[in-house]
N, C-alpha and C positions, 0 to 999 in steps of 0.2 A: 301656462299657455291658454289662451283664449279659448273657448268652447267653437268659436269662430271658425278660426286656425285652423281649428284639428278638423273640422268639418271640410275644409277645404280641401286637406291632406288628403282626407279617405276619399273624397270625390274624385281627385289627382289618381292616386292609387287604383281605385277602380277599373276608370280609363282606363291607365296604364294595364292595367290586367287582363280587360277586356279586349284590348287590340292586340295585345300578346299572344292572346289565348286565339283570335280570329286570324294571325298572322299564322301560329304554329299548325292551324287547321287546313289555312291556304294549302300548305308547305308539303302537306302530309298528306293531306285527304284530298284534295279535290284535280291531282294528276289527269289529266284526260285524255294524255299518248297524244299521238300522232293525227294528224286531219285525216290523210289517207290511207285505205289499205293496202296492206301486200300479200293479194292472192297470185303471184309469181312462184315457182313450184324452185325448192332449195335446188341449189347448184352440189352436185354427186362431187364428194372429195374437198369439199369448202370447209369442213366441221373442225375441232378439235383447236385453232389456233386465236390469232387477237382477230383476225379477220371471217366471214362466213358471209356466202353469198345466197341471193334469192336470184330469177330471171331478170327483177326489175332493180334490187339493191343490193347494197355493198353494207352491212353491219359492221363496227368495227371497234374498238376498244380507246376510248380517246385517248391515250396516254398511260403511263406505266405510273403506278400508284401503289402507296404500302398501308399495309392491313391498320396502322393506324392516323389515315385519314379521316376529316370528318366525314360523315356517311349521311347527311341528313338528307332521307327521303326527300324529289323535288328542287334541290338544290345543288344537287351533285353537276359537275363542269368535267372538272379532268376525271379523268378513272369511267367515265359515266358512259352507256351503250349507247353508240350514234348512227343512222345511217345515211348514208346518199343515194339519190336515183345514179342508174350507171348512165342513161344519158347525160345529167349532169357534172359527172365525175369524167365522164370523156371532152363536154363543152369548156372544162378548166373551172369552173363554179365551185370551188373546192370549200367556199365557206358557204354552202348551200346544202348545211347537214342538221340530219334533226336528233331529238333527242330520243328514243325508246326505253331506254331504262335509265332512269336519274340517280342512279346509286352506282357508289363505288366498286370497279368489278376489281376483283383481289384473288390471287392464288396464289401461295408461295411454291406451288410446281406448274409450272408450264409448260409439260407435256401433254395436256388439255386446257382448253379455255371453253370459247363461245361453240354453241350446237345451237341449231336450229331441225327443230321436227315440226310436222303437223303443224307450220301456223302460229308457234312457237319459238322463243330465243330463250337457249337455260343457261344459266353462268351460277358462278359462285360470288359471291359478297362477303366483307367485314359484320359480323353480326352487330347491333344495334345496341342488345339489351345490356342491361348495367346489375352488374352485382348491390350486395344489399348496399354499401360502402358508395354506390352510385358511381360504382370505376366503369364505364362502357368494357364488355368482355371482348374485344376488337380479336383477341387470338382464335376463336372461336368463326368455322367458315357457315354462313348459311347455303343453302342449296336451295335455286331458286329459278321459278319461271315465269317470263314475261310472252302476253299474246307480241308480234309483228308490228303490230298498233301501236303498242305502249301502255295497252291496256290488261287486267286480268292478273295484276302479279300478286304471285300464293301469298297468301296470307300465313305470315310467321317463316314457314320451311317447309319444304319438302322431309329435308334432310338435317343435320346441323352436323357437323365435326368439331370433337375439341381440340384437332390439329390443322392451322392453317395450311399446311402443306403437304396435305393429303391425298397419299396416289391415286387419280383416280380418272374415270370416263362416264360419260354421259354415253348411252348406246340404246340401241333400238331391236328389238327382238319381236318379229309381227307386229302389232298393230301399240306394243306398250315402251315405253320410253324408263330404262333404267339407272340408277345410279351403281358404277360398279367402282368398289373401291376395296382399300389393302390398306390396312391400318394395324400399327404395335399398340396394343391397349391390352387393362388390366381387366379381366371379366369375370373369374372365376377366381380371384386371390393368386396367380399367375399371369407375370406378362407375354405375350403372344404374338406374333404378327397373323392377322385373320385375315379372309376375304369375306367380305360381305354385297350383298345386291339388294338395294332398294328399288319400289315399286313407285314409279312416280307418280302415278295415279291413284294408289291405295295407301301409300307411304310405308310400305312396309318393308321391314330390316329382316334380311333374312343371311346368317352366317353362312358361306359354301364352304366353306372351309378355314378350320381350326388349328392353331399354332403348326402353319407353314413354316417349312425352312427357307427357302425361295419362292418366288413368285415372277411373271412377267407378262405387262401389258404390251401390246401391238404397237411398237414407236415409230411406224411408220402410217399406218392406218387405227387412225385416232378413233374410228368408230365399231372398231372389230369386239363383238361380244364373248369373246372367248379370251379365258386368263390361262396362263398354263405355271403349275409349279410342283414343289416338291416337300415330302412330307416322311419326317425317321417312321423309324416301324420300331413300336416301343415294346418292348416281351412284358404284359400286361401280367401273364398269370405264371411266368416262369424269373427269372433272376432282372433286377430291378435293372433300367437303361435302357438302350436302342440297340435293335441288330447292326453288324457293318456296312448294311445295305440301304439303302433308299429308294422310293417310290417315285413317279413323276405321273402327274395327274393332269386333265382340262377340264374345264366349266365352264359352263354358257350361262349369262346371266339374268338367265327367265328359271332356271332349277329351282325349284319347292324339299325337294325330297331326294338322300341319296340311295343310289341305284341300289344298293345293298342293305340289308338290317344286319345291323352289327348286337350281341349278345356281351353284356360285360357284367350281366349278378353276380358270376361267381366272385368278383372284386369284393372285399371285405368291405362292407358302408360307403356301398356305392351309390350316390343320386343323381341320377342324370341333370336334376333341374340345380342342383349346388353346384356339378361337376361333372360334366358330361364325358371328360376322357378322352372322347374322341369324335369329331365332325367332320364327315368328308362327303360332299355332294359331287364329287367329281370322277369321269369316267377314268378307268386305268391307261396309261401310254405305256410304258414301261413298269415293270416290277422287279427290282435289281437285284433277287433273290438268286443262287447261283447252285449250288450242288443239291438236287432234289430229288425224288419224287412223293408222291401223295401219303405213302407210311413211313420217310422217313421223319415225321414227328416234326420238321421244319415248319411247316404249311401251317397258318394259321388265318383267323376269319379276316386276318387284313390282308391276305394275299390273295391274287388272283386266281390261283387252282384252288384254293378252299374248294372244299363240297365233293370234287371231282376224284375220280381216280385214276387220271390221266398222268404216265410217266415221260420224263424229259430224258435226254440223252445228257451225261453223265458230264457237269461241268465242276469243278470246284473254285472256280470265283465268283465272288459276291462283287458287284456294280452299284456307286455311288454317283449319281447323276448331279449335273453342273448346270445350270440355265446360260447360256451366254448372252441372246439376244433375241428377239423376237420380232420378225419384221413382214408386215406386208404379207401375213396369214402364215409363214413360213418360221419355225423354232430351229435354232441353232444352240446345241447343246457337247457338250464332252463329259467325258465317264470315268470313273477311276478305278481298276480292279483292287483285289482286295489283297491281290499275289502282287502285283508290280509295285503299288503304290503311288503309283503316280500317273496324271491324266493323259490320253492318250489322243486322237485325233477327235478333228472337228466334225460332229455330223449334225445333216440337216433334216426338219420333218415337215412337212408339210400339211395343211389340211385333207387334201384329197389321199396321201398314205393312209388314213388310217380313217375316214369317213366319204370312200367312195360313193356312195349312194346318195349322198350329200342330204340326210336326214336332223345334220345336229349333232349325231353320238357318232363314238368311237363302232364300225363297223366289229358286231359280234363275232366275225373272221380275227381280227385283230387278236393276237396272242401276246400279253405285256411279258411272258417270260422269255417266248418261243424269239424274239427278237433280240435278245440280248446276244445269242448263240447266231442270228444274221449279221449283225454290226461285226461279229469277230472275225469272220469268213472271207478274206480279200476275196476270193474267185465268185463272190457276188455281190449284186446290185447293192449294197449296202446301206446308203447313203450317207455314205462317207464322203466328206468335203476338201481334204488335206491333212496336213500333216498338222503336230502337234502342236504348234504355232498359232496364237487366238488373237492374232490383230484381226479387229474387228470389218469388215467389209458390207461395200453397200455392190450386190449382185444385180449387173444389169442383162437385159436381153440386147441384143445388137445383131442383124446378118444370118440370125437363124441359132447363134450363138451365144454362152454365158459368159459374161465377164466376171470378176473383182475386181472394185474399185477400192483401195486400203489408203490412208494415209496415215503419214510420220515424218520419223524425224530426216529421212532421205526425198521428203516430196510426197506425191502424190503417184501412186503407182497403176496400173493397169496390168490383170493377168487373166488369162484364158482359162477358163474351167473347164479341162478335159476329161470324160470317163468319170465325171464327177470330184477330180483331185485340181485344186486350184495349182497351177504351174509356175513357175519363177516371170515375173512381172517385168515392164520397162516403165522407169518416171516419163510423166506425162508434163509434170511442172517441179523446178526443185522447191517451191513454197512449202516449207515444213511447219509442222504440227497444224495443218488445216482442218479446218472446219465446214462440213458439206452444208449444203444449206437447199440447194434444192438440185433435182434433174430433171433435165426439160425437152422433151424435140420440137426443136423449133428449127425451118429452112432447111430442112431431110437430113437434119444430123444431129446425133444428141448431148445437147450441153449438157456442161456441170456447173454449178455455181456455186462457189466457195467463199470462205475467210479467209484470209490469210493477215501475217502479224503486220501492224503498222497504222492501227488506230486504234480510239480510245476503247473500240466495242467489235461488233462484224464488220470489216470488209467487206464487198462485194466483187467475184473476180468472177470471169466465165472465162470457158474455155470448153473446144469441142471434144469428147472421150471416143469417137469413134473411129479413128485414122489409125492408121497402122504405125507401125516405131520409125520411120524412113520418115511419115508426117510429121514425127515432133523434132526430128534430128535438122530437119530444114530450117538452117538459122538465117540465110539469104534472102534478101526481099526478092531478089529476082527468082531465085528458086520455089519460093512461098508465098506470091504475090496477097494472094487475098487472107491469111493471119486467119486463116479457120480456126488453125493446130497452136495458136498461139495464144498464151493468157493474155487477156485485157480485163483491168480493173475498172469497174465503171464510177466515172466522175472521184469524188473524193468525199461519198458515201461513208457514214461512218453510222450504224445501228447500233443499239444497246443488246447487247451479248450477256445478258444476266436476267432476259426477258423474254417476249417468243423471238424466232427465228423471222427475217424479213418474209415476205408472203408476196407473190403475186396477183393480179386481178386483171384480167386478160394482159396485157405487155406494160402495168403499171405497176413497178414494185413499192409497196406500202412495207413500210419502216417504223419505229421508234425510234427515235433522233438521239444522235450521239454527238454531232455534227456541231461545228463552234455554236459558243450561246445554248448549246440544249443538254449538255453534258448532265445537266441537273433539274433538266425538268423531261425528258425524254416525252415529247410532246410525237403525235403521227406525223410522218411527211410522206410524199409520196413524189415517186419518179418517173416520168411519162418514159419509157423504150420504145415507144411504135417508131419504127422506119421505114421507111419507103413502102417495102412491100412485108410485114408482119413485124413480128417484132426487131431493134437492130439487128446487122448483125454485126462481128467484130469491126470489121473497117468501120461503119458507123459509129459505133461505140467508141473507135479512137479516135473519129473525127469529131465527135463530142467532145473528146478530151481534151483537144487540141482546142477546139473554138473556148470552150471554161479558161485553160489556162492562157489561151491568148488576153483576156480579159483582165486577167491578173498581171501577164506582161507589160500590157499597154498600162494601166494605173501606175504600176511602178517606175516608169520610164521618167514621169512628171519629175519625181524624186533627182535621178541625175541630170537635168535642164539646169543652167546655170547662165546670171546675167555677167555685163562684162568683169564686173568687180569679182568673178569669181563667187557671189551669195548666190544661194537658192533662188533660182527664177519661180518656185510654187511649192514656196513653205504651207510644210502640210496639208499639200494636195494629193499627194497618193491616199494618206491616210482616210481624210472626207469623201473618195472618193470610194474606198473599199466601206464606209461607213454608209454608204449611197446605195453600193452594192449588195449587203446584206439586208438592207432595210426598207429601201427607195425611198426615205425620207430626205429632205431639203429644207424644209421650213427651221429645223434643228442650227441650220447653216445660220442662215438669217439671223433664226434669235438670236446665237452666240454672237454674232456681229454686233450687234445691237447690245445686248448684254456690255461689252466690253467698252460702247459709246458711254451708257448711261451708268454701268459702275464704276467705272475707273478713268473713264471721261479721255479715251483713247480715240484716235481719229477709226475714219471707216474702212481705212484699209491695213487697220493693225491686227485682227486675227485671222483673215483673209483678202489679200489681194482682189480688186474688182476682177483681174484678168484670171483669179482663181473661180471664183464665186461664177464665171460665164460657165467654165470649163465644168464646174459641176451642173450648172442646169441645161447644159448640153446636156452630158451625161445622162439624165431623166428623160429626155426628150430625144437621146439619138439625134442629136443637132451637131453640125459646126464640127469639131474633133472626131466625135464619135459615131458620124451621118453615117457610115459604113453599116453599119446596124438597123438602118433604118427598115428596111425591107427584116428582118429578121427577128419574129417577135413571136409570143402565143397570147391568147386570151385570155387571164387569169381571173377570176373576181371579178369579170366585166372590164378590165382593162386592159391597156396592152404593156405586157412586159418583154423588155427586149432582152437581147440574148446576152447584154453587158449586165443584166443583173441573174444575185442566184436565184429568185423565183421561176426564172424560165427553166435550169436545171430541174430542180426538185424544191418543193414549196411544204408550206402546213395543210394538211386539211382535217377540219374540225375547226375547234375551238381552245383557243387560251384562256386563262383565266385571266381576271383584271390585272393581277400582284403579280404573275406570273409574266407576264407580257410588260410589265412593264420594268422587270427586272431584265427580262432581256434585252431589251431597250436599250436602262442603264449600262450595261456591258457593251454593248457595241459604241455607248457614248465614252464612257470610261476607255474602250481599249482601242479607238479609234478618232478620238476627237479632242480638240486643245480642251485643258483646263475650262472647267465653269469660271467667271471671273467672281471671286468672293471680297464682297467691303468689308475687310478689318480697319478700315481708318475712323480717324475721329471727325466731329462733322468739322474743325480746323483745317485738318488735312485734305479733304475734299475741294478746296479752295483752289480755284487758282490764283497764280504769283499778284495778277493786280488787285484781286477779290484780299487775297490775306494784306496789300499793303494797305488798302482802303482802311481795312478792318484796322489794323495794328494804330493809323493816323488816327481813325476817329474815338478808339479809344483812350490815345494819347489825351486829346481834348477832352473827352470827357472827363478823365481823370482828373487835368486841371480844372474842370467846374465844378466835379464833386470836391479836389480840395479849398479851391477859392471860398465854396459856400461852406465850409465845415467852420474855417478861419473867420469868417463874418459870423457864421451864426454862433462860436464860440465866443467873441468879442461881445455879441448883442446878449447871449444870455448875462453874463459875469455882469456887464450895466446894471440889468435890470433885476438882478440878482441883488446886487446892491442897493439902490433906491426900493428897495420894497421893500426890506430889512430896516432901512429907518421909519416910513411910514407905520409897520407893525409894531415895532416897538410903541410909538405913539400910541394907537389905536387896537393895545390887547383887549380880548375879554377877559372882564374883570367876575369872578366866581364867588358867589356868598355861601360860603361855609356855615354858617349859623345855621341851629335845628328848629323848622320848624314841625313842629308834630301834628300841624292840623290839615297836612299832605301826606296823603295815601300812595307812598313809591309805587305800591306793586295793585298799583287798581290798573281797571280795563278804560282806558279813556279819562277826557279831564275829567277830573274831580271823583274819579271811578265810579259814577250812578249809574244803579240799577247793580252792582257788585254785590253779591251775598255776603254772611254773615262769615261766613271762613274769608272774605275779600276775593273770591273766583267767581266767575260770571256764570251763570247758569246754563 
């Protein structure tokens, strides 16, 4: 290779390096958020899901995304934190959203997502870094936070977990922002389930507590700093194992230090720092220790009377505590004696039992033994909930009164909590195995909004839970005019059910799409509710329903229209037209028309009738067939969409990606529109009848002049083949063989002068 060449290469090369190297710099470093601020003060109760609100915007998670997507800082489209002004997001301006964090947001548990504190958005990501093998470690979550702006995001972590799907909350304790989480990991040459609390400002990992038995976070209030669980009580210095009893503890997620000093030298080659034995930063609730007092040798430094010389009244069963649920500051738990053996009714705790002064701790009043001996006492206040039966319930206030709301396999039930004992219930809807999704007062009555089975992901149904049994039994429209007490599914709504739960934003339900075409890309959509005077209410919502599937009616009617001969009066116009309706594209129309002219040389009215092709740009236009619509439209994107297409329903808002967008495209063009017309012919075949006769006549002729002139010029060579055969004979060279020795064969030229003495030329 040239010295040339290769100079060229490296020159190429450089280039190419250099612009690589200032592209990946772009990409990475030179992020610079948002044009404008949001000093908008966060919206109370927005925290924990894909969605989280300020005064002025809506934050919001652009789509459902897996831990191993690409994640390149900058570049990020789906998965990446967007938001919108709420005036815009009311104006219809749906793809009027910005970007704030360009990285993919990921969490394989979604009972927390996005939190905003202080000016602040914190989410979790796919970590970046790559092992030594250069594999990206994508199972690994980072914990991380972004200013409002888009500006300010930590460098490296706060936090990192080597479990993407790691329970956990972002919470706020004063003025410091923590990460609280519950993780099985190996720390001591034992695996454990731990509770730990990081300092998002200090970054510091501080364990509260060491190989828990259970645990439970607050799964209706995503920002509650208090974990509550349970921990065996192991006989450290007596016979090796656990008592029959168990412990139930709480912690707040700012603790440094447990209330107690625990003593464990006497342990034979004990090291706190190899093996600590035992971590508990958390106040006592319960102590399930049962036949005691202070000398009889039971008491030990893990129990609550340690120290004391305080005696109990005379129990012989041991209590093995259960966590069931945790909700909305309120623990809901069952117990197991150690004489029955089996679990006994459901009782409820609340924060204010057991920290009336509302300090943070367990009020020093609070007796964790002295209450095992109140839970057993029916003739008091116990906080006993029912009976031994643990379908789970969401408790609502209503009238001055508590309800249960349970659902199964009989529907959706409703029961009165009286005296504190939930009471035998009536179905409210018989929709089995549902799924709550939100409750709401909305129009001086309170909904419930539910799943129920019959799509690919969530449903959405509402129905009101406050009426009495006489309200749901009213099956007559005359008797029940206005459908308060009645389920209504709104539209034909389908969410992703393996992601968050749909979320409101004043009467706009924001979704993950499940919904034709998004099955597999679960892109945001969002669904305007506001009616008349707040959000709908049922009548509305089924007058929705009813205009949607008018829409659908009327397209398919084109289908049964038929001319005299009995053919389709408008082949494949329902189809084009629900292709219209998902998409509001036309031009697709067109080109297919056109398509089918120029490849297969088909007239114009062979993949659509002109009197189809009208019918459809009616359709866009609300003209001629579909004028009825004209008056009924909303502003989407700057335009108008009327109520014959599904953007007026519910639309995208955010952003698709290029590949992604045009896959779904392709799907509505595949499962809604004739064949693309494909040239497999030869370019023969492409001929028409007089083109191929043309062809076939004139190379008839030709053939005759290539063979007339083959036969001439056969005929002319042999002549002249001949006569020159006798001329040469005459006129051979004649060759003198004689040697003459005074010629030099092998010299350089005549007579080979100037040839040296070997005869080679110099």
């Amino acid at each position: 290779m040239s010295k040339r060449f290769t100079k060229i290469i490296c020159t190429a090369v450089a280039a190419i390096s250099a612009t690589t190297l200032a592209f990946a710099s772009a990409c990475s470093v030179n992020w610079k958020g948002v044009a404008d601020k949001d000093n908008s003060a966060y919206v109370e109760g927005t925290n924990g899901g894909f969605v989280a609100e300020t005064g002025d915007y809506v934050y919001f998670i652009n789509g459902k995304t897996k831990n191993t997507d690409t994640n390149k800082f900058g570049s990020v489209v789906k998965g990446a934190i967007k938001r919108i002004k709420k005036t815009d997001l009311d104006a219809g301006n749906l793809a009027k959203c910005e970007t704030v964090v360009p990285s993919v947001y990921y969490s394989g548990n979604t009972n927390a997502g996005l939190y905003i504190y202080d000016g602040y958005i914190y989410y979790t990501t796919p970590t970046t870094q790559k092992n030594a093998d250069g594999v990206v470690l994508n199972s690994n979550l980072d914990f991380k936070r972004t200013k409002l702006d888009g500006t300010d995001t930590t460098s490296g972590y706060i936090w990192q977990s080597s479990d993407n799907a790691v329970d956990y909350r972002y919470v706020k304790v004063g003025d410091t922002v923590y990460i609280l989480y519950a993780l099985s990991e190996n720390l001591y040459g034992t695996s454990a389930t731990n509770i730990h609390s990081v300092n998002c400002t200090t970054k510091e990992n501080k364990i509260l507590a060491y190989n828990v038995s259970e645990y439970a976070f607050d799964t209706v209030n995503p920002e509650n700093p208090y974990v509550y669980y349970t921990m065996n009580v192991p006989q450290f210095l007596g016979e090796s194992g656990n008592y029959d009893y168990n412990q139930l503890y709480r912690v707040r997620a700012d603790v440094t230090e447990s209330p107690r000093t625990y003593d464990f030298s006497e342990i034979e080659d004990y090291d706190a720092d190899k093996d600590p034995v035992y971590i508990n930063c958390g106040d006592y609730v319960f102590d399930g220790i049962g036949w005691l007092n202070y000398k009889s040798g039971r008491v030990s430094q893990l129990n609550f009377a340690y120290g004391s010389d305080k005696e109990y009244a005379f129990d012989n069963s041991d209590y093995t505590y259960e966590i069931q649920w945790y909700k909305d500051g309120v623990l809901y738990y069952t117990r197991k004696s150690s004489e029955s053996g089996s679990l006994t009714s459901l009782f409820k705790l609340a924060l204010s039992d057991v920290d009336k002064d509302g300090d943070g701790k367990v009020d020093a009043s609070w007796d964790a033994i002295e209450e095992n001996k109140k839970q057993s006492n029916p003739d008091s206040k116990n906080l006993l909930i029912r009976g031994s039966d643990t379908t789970e319930y969401e408790f609502v206030e209503m009238d001055g009164k508590t309800y249960a709301i349970s659902t199964g396999s009989s529907g959706i039930v409703k029961s009165l909590v009286k005296d504190e004992v939930v009471e035998e219930g009536f179905p409210l809807t018989a929709d089995a195995s549902a799924t709550i999704l939100d409750i709401r007062e909305e129009h001086g009555h309170v909904n419930l909004y539910y799943s129920a089975t019959g799509g690919n992901g969530y449903t959405v149904n509402r129905i009101a839970i406050d009426g009495e049994e006489d309200d749901y039994r009213k099956l007559s429209a005359s008797l029940e005019p206005d459908l308060t007490y009645r389920s209504v599914k709104v539209l034909d709504l389908d969410a992703c059910s393996d992601w968050y739960k749909p979320e409101f934003v004043g009467n706009k339900l924001f979704f993950a799409s499940e919904t034709e075409a998004m099955s597999e890309y679960n892109y945001i959509m969002v669904c305007d509710l506001q009616g008349a005077d707040g959000v709908m209410t049922n009548e509305e919502i089924k007058a929705l329903n009813e205009k949607y599937e008018g829409v659908t009616e009327k397209i398919e009617k084109y289908d049964e229209e038929t001319n005299a001969d009995g053919s389709a009066a408008y082949d494949g116009l329902s189809d084009a037209l629900k292709y219209v309706f998902f998409t509001g594209d036309t031009d697709y129309i067109d080109e297919l028309i056109q398509a089918y002219i120029d490849v297969l040389g088909k007239d114009k009215e062979y993949a659509y009738s002109e009197a189809s092709v009208k019918i459809v740009k009616d359709y866009l236009t609300a003209e001629g067939d579909w004028a009825d619509y004209k008056d009924d439209y909303k502003e989407i994107n700057g335009k108008k969409v009327y109520a014959n297409s599904r953007d007026y329903y519910y639309s995208v808002i955010g952003e698709i990606t290029e590949s992604d967008s045009g896959a779904v495209e392709s799907y509505f063009k595949t499962e809604y529109m004739k064949e693309y017309p494909v040239d497999n012919s030869t370019w023969y075949e492409k001929l028409f009848t007089g083109e191929k006769a043309g062809f076939i006549i004139g190379m008839c002729a030709a053939g005759l002049l290539v063979i007339g002139g083959a036969v001439w010029l056969t005929v002319y060579l042999v002549k002249r083949a001949k006569n020159k055969g006798e001329t040469d004979r005459e006129n051979a060279f004649k060759v003198d063989i004689t040697d003459d020795k005074s010629v030099d064969v092998y010299g350089d030229g005549e007579g080979a002068e100037g040839a040296g003495s070997d005869g080679l030329s110099d």
